[in-house]
PyMOL CGO cylinders between C-alpha atoms (Angstrom):
from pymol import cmd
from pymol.cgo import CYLINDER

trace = [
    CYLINDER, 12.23, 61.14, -12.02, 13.83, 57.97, -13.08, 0.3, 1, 1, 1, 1, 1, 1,
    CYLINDER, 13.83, 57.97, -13.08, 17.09, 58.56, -10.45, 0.3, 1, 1, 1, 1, 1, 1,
    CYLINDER, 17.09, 58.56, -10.45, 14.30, 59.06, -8.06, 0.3, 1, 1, 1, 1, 1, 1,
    CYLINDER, 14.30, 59.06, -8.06, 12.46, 55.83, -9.35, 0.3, 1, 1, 1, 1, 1, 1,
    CYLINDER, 12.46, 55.83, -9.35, 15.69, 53.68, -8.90, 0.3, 1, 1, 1, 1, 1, 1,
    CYLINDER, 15.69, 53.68, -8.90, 16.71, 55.13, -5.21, 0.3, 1, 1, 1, 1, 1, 1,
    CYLINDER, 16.71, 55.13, -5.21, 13.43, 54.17, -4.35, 0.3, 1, 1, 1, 1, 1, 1,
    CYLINDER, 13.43, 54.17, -4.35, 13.71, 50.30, -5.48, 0.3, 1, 1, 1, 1, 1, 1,
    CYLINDER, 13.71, 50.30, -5.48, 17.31, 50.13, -4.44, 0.3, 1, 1, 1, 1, 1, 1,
    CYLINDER, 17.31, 50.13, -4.44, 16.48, 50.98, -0.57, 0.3, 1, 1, 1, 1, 1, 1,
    CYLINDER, 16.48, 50.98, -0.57, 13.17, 49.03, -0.85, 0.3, 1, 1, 1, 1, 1, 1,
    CYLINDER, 13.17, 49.03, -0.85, 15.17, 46.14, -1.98, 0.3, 1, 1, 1, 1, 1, 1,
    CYLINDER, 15.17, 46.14, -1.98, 17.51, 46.44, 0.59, 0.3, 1, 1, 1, 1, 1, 1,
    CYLINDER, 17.51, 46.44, 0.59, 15.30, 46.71, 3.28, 0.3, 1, 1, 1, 1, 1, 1,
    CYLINDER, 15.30, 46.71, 3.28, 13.62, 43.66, 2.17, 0.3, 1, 1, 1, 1, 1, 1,
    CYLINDER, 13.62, 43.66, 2.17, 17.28, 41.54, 2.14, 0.3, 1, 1, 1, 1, 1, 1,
    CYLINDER, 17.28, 41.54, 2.14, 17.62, 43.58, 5.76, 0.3, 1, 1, 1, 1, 1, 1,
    CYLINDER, 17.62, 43.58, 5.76, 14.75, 42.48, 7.13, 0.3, 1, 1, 1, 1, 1, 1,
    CYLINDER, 14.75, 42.48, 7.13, 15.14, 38.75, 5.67, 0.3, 1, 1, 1, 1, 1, 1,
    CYLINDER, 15.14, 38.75, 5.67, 18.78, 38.34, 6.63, 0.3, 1, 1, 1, 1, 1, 1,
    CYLINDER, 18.78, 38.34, 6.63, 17.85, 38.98, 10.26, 0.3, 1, 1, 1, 1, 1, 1,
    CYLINDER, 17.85, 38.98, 10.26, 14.73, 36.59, 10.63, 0.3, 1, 1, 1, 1, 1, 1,
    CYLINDER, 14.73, 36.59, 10.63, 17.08, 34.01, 8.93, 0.3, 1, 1, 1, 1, 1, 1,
    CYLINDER, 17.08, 34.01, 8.93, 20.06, 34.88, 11.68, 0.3, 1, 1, 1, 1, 1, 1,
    CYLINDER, 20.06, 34.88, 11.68, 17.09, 34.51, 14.63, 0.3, 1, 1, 1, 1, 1, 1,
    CYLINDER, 17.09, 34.51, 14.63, 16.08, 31.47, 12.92, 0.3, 1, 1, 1, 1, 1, 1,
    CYLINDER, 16.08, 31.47, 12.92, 19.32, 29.84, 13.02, 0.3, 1, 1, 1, 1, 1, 1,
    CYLINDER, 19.32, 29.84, 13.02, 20.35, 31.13, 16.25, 0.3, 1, 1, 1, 1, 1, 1,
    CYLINDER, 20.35, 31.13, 16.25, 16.63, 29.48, 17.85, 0.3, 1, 1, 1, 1, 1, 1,
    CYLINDER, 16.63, 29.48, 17.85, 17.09, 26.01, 15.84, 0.3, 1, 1, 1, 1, 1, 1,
    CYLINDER, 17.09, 26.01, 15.84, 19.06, 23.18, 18.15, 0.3, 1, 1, 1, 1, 1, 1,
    CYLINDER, 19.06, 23.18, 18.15, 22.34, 22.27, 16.61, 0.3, 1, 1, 1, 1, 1, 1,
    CYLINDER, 22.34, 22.27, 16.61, 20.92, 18.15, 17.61, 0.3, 1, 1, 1, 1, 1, 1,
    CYLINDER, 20.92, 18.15, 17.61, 17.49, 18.65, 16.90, 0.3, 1, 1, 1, 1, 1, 1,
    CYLINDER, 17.49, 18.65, 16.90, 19.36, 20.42, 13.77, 0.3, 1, 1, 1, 1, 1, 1,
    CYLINDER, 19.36, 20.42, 13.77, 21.60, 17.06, 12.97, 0.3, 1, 1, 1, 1, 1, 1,
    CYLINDER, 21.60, 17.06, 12.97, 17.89, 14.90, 13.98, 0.3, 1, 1, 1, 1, 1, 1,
    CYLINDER, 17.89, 14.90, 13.98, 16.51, 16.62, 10.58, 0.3, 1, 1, 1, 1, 1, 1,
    CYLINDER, 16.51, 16.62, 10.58, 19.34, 16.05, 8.77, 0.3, 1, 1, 1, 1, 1, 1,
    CYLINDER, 19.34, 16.05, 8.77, 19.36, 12.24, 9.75, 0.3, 1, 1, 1, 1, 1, 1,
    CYLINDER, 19.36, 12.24, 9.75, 15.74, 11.64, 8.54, 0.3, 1, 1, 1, 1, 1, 1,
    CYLINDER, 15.74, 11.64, 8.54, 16.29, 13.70, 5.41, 0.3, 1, 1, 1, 1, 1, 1,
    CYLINDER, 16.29, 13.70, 5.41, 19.40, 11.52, 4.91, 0.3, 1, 1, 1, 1, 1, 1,
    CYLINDER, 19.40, 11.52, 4.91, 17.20, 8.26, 5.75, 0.3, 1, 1, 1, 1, 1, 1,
    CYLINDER, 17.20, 8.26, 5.75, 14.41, 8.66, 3.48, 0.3, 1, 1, 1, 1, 1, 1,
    CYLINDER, 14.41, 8.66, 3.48, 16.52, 9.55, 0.65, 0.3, 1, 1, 1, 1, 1, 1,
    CYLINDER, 16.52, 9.55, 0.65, 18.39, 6.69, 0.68, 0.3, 1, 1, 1, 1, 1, 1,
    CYLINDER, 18.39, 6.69, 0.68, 15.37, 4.53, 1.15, 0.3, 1, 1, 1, 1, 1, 1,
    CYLINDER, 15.37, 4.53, 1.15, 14.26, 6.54, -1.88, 0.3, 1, 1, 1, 1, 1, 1,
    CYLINDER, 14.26, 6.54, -1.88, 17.21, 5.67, -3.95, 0.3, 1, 1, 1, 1, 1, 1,
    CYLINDER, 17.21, 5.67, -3.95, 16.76, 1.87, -3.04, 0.3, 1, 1, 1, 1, 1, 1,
    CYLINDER, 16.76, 1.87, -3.04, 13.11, 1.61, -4.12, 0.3, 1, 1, 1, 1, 1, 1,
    CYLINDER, 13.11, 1.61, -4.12, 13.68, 3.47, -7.31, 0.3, 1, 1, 1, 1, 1, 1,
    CYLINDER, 13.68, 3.47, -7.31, 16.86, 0.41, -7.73, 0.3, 1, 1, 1, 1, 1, 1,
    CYLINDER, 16.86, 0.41, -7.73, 15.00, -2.24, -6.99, 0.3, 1, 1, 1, 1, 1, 1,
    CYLINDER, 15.00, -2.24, -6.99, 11.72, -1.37, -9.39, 0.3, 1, 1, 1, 1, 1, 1,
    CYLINDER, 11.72, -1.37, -9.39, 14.66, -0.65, -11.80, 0.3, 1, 1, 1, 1, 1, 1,
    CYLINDER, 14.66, -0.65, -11.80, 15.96, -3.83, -11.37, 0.3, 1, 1, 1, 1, 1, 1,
    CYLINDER, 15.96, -3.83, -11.37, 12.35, -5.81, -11.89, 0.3, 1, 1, 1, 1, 1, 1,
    CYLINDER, 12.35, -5.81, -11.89, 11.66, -4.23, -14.92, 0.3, 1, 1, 1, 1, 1, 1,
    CYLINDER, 11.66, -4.23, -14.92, 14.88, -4.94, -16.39, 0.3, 1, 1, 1, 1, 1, 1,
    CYLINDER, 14.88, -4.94, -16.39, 15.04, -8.58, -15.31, 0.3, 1, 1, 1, 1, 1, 1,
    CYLINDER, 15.04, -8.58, -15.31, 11.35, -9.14, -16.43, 0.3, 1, 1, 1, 1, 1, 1,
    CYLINDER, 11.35, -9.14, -16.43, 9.98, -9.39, -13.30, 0.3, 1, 1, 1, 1, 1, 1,
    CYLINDER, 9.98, -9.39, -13.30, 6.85, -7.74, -12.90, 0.3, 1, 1, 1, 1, 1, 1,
    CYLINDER, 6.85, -7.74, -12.90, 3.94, -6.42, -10.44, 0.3, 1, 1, 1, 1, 1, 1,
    CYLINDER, 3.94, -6.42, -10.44, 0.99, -8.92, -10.04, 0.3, 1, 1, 1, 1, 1, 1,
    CYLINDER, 0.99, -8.92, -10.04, -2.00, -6.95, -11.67, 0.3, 1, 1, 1, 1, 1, 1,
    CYLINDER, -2.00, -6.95, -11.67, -5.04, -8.18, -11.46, 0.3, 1, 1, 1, 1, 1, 1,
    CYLINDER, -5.04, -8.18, -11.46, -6.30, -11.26, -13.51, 0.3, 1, 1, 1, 1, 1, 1,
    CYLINDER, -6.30, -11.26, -13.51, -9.26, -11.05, -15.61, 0.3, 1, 1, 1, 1, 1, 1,
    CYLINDER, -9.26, -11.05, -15.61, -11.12, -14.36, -17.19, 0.3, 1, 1, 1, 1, 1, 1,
    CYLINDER, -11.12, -14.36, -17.19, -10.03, -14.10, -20.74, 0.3, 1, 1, 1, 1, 1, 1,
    CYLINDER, -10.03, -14.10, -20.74, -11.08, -17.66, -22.59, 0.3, 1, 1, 1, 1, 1, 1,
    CYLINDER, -11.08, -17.66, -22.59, -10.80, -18.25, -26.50, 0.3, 1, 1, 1, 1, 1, 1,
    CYLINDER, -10.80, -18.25, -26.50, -13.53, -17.20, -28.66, 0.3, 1, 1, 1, 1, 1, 1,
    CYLINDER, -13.53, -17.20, -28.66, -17.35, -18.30, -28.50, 0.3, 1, 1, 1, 1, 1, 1,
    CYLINDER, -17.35, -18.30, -28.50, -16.29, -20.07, -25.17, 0.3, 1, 1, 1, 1, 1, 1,
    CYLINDER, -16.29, -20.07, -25.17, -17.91, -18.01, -22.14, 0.3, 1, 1, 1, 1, 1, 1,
    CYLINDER, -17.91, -18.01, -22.14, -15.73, -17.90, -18.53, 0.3, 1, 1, 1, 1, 1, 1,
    CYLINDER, -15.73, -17.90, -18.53, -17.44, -17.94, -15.57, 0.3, 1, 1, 1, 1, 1, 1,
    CYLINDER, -17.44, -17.94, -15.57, -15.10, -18.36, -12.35, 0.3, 1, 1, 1, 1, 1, 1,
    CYLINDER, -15.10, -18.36, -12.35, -11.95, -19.74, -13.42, 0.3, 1, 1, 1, 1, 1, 1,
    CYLINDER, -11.95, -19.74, -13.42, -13.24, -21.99, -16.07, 0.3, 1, 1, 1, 1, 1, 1,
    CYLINDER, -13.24, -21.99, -16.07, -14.44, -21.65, -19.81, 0.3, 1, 1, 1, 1, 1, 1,
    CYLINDER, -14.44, -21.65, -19.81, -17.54, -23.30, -20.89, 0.3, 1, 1, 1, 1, 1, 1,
    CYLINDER, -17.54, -23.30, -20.89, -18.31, -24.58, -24.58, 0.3, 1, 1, 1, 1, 1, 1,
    CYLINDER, -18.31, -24.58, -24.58, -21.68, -24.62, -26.02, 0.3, 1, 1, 1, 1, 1, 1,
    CYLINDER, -21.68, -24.62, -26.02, -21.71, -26.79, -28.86, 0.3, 1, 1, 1, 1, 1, 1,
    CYLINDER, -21.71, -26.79, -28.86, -24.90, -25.75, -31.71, 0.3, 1, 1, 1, 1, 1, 1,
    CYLINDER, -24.90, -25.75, -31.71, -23.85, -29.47, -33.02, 0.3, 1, 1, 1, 1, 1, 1,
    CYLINDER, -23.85, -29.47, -33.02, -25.43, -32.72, -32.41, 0.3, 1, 1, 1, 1, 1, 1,
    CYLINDER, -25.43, -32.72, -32.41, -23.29, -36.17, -31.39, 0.3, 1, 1, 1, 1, 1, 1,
    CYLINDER, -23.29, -36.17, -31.39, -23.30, -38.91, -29.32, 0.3, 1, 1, 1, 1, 1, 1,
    CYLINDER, -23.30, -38.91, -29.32, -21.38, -38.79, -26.01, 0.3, 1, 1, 1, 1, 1, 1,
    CYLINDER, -21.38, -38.79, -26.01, -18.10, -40.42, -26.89, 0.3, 1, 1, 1, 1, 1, 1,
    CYLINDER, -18.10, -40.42, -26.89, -18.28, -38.26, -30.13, 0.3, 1, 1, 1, 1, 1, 1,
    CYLINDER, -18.28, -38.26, -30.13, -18.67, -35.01, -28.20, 0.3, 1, 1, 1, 1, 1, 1,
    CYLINDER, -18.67, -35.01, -28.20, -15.96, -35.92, -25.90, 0.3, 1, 1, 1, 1, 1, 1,
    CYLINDER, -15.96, -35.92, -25.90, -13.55, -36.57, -28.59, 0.3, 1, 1, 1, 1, 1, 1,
    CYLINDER, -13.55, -36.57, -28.59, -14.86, -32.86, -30.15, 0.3, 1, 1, 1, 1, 1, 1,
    CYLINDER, -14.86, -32.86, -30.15, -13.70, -30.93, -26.23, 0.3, 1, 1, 1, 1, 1, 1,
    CYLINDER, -13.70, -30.93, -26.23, -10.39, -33.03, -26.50, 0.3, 1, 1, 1, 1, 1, 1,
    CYLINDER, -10.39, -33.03, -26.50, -9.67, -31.36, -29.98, 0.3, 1, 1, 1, 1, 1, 1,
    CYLINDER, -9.67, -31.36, -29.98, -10.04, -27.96, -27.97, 0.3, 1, 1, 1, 1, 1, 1,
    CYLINDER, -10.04, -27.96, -27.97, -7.61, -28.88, -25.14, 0.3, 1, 1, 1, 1, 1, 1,
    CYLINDER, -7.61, -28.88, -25.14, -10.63, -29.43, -22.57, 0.3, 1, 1, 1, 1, 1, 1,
    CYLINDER, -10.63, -29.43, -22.57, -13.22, -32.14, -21.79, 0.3, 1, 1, 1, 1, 1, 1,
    CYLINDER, -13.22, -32.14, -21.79, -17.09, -32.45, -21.52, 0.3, 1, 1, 1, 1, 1, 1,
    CYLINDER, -17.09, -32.45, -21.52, -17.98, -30.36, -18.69, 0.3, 1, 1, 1, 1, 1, 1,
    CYLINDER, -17.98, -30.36, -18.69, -17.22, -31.08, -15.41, 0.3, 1, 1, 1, 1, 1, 1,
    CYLINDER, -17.22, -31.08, -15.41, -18.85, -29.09, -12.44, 0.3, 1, 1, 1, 1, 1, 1,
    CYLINDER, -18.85, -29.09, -12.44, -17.22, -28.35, -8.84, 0.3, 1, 1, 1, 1, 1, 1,
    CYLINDER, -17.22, -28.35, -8.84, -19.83, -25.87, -7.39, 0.3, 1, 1, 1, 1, 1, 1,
    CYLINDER, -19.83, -25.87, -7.39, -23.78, -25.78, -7.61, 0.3, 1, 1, 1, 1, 1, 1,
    CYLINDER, -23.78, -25.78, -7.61, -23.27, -22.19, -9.10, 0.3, 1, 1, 1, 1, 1, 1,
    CYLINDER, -23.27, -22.19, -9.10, -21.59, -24.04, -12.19, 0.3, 1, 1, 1, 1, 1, 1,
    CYLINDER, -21.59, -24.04, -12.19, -24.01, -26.06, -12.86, 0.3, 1, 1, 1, 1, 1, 1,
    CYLINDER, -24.01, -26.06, -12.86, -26.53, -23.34, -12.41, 0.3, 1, 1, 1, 1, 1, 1,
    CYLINDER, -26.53, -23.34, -12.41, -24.68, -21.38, -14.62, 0.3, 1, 1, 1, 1, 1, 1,
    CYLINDER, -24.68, -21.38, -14.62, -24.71, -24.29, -17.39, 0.3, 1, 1, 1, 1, 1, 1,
    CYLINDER, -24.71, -24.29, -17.39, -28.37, -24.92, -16.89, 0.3, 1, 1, 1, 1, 1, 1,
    CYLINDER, -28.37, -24.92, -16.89, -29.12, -21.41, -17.51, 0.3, 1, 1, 1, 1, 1, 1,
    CYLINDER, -29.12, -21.41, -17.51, -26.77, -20.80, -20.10, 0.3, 1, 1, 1, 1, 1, 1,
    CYLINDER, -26.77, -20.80, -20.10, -27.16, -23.78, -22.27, 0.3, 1, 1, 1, 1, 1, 1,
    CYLINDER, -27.16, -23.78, -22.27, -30.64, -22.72, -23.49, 0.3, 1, 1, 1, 1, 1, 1,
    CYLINDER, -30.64, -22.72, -23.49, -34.02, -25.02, -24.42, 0.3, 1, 1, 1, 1, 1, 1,
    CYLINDER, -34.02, -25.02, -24.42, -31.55, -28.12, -25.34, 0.3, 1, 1, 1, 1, 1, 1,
    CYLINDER, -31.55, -28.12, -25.34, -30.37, -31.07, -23.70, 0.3, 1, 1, 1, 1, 1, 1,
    CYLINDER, -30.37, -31.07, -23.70, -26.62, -31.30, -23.40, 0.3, 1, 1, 1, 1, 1, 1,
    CYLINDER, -26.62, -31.30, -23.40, -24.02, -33.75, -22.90, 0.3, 1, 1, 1, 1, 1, 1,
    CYLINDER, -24.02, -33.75, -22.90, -21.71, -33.40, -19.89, 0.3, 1, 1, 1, 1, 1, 1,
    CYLINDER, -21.71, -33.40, -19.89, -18.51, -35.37, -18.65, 0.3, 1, 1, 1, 1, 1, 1,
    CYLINDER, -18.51, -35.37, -18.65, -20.46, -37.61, -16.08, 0.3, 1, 1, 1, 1, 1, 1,
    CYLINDER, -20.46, -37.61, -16.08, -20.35, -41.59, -17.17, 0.3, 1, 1, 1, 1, 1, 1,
    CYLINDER, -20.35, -41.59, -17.17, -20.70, -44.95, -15.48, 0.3, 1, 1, 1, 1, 1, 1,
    CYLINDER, -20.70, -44.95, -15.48, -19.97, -48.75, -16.83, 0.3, 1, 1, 1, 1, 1, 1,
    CYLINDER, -19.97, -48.75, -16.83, -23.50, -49.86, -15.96, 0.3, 1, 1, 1, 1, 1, 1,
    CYLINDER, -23.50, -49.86, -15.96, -26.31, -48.73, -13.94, 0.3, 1, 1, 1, 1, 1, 1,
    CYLINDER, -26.31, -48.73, -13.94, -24.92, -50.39, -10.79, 0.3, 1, 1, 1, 1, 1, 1,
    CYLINDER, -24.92, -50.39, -10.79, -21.65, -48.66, -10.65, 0.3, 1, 1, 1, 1, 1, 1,
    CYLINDER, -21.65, -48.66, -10.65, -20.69, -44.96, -9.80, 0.3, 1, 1, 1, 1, 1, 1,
    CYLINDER, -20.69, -44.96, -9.80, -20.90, -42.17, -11.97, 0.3, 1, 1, 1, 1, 1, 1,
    CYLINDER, -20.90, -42.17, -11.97, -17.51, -40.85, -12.74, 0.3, 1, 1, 1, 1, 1, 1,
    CYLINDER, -17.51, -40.85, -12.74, -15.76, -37.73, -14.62, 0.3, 1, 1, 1, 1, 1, 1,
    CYLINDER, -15.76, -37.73, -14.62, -13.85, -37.98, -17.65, 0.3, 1, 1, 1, 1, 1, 1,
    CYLINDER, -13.85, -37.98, -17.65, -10.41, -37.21, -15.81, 0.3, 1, 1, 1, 1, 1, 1,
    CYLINDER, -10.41, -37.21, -15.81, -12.03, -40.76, -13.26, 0.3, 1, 1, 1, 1, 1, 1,
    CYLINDER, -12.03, -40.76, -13.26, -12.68, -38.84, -10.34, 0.3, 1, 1, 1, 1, 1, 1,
    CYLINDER, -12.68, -38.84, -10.34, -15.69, -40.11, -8.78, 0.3, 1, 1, 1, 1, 1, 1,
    CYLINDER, -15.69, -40.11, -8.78, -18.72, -38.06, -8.69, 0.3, 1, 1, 1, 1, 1, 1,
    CYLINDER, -18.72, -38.06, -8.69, -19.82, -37.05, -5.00, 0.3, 1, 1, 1, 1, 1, 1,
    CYLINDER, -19.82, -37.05, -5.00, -23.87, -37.04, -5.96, 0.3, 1, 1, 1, 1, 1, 1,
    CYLINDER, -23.87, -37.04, -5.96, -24.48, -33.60, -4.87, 0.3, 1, 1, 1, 1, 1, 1,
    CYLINDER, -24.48, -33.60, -4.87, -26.98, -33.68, -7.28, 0.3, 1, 1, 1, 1, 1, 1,
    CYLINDER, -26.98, -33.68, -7.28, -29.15, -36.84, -8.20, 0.3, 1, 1, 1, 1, 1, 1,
    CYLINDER, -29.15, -36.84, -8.20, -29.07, -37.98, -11.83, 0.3, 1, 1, 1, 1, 1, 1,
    CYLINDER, -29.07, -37.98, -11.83, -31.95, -39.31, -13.37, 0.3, 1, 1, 1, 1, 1, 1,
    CYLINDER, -31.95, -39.31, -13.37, -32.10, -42.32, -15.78, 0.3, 1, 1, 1, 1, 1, 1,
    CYLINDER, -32.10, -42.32, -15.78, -30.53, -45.88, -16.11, 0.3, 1, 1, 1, 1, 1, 1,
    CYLINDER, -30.53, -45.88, -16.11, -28.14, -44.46, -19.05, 0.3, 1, 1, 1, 1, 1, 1,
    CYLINDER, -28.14, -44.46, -19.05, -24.57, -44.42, -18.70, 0.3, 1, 1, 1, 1, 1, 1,
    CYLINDER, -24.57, -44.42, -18.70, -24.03, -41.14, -20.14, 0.3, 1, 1, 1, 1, 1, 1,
    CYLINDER, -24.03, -41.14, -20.14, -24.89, -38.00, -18.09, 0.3, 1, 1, 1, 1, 1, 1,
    CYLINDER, -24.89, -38.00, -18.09, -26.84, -34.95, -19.86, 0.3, 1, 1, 1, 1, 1, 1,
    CYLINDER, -26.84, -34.95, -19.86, -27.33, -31.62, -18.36, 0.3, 1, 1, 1, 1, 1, 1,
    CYLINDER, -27.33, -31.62, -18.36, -32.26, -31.31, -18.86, 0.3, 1, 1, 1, 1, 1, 1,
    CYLINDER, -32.26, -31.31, -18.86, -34.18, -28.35, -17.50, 0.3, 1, 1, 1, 1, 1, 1,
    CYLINDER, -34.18, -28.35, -17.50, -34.94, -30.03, -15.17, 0.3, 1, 1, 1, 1, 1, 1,
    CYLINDER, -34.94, -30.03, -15.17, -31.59, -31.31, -13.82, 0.3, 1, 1, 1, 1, 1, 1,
    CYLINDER, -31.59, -31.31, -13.82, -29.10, -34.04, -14.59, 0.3, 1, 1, 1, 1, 1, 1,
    CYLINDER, -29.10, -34.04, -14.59, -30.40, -37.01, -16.86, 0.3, 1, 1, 1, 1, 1, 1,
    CYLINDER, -30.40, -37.01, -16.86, -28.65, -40.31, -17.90, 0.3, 1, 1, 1, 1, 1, 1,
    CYLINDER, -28.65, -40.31, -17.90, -28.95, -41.87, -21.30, 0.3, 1, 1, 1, 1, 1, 1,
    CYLINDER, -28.95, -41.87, -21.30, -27.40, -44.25, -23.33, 0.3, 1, 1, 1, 1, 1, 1,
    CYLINDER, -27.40, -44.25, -23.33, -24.03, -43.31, -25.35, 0.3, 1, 1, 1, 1, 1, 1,
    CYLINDER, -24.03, -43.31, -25.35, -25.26, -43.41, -28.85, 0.3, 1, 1, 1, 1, 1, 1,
    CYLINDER, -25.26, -43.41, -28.85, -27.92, -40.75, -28.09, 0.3, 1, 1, 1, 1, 1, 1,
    CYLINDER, -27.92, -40.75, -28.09, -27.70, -37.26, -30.07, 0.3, 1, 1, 1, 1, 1, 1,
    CYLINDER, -27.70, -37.26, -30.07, -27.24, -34.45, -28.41, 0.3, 1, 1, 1, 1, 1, 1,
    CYLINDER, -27.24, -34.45, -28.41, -25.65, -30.82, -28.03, 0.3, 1, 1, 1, 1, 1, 1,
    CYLINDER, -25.65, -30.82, -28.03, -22.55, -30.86, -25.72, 0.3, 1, 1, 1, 1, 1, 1,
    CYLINDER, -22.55, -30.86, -25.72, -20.59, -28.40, -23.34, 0.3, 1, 1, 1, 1, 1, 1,
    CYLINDER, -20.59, -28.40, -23.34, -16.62, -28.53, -23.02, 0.3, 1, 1, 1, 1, 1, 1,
    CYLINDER, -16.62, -28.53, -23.02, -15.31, -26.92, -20.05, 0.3, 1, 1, 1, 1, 1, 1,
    CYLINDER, -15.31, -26.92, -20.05, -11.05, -26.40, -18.86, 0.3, 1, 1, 1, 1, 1, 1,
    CYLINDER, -11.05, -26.40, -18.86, -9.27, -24.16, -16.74, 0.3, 1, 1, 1, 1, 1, 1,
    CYLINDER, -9.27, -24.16, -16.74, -8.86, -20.57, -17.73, 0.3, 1, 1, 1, 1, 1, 1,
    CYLINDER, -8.86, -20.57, -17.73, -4.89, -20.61, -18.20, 0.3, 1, 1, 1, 1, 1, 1,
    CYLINDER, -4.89, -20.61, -18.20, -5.49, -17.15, -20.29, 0.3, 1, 1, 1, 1, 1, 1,
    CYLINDER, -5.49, -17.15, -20.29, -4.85, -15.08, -17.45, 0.3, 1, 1, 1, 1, 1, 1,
]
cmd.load_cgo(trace, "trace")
């Protein structure tokens, strides 16, 4: 039974390499010796262009250089970002010049706003108190300027014959330098 068994795979098996021998001759035999060289042109092509991306991501990583991923606002701790800026709160009370002096010590400034959705986002976020930001002016009859001395454009009106600016409920106020009050630093977010 077993010399019976094998006899019967053997052919089998031989029928099957029979059979697949002459599809693979007609197959060859049907195939265009250019169209044949064409395939073996693009399979040449794209290996190569393979090979060179693979070399030149090789390359980056070794020399340091990397893909741009995407940035994410990270600022230091109990500072909130918002856009590409990080705000300070302060839970302190000082006078302006004081306050100031306190954003300085933290590599940033009293706030400065360049958008109506900042200063939205400080009014909101600053809470039931008044708060000093980086608006000031010489006197009542000259213009309000940052602390870096760029000249304030008066998008929004501030209120008050002070010469220091303060972010209210109910917008921006003015008062006078020595006033106490709660403060908010803001600087670039270099973090990312």
């Amino acid at each position: 039974m077993d010399n019976l068994k094998s006899d019967f795979t053997t052919s089998h098996c031989l029928q099957v390499v029979e059979i697949g021998e002459k599809l693979q001759g007609k197959c060859l035999r049907n195939v265009c010796p250019a169209r044949l060289s064409c395939y073996c042109v693009i399979i040449f092509f794209f290996t190569v262009a393979t090979i060179a991306v693979c070399a030149t991501l090789l390359l980056r990583v070794r020399s340091g250089i990397e893909y741009h991923r995407p940035c994410y606002a990270t600022c230091p701790r109990e500072w909130i970002g918002f856009g590409s800026k990080c705000f300070y709160f302060s839970e302190d009370i000082r006078n302006w010049t004081s306050s100031q002096t306190s954003c300085m010590a933290l590599e940033a400034h009293l706030a400065k706003f360049e958008s109506l959705e900042e200063l939205n986002f400080m009014k909101r976020y600053k809470g039931p108190s008044d708060h000093w930001i980086g608006l000031h002016r010489k006197s009542a009859h000259h213009p309000w300027k940052w602390t870096d001395n760029t000249e304030y454009n008066s998008s929004v009106l501030t209120r008050g014959e002070g010469e220091c600016a303060y972010l209210s409920d109910s917008g921006i106020s003015s008062a006078r330098d020595y006033t106490p009050k709660k403060w908010i630093c803001s600087k670039s977010n270099r973090y990312t």
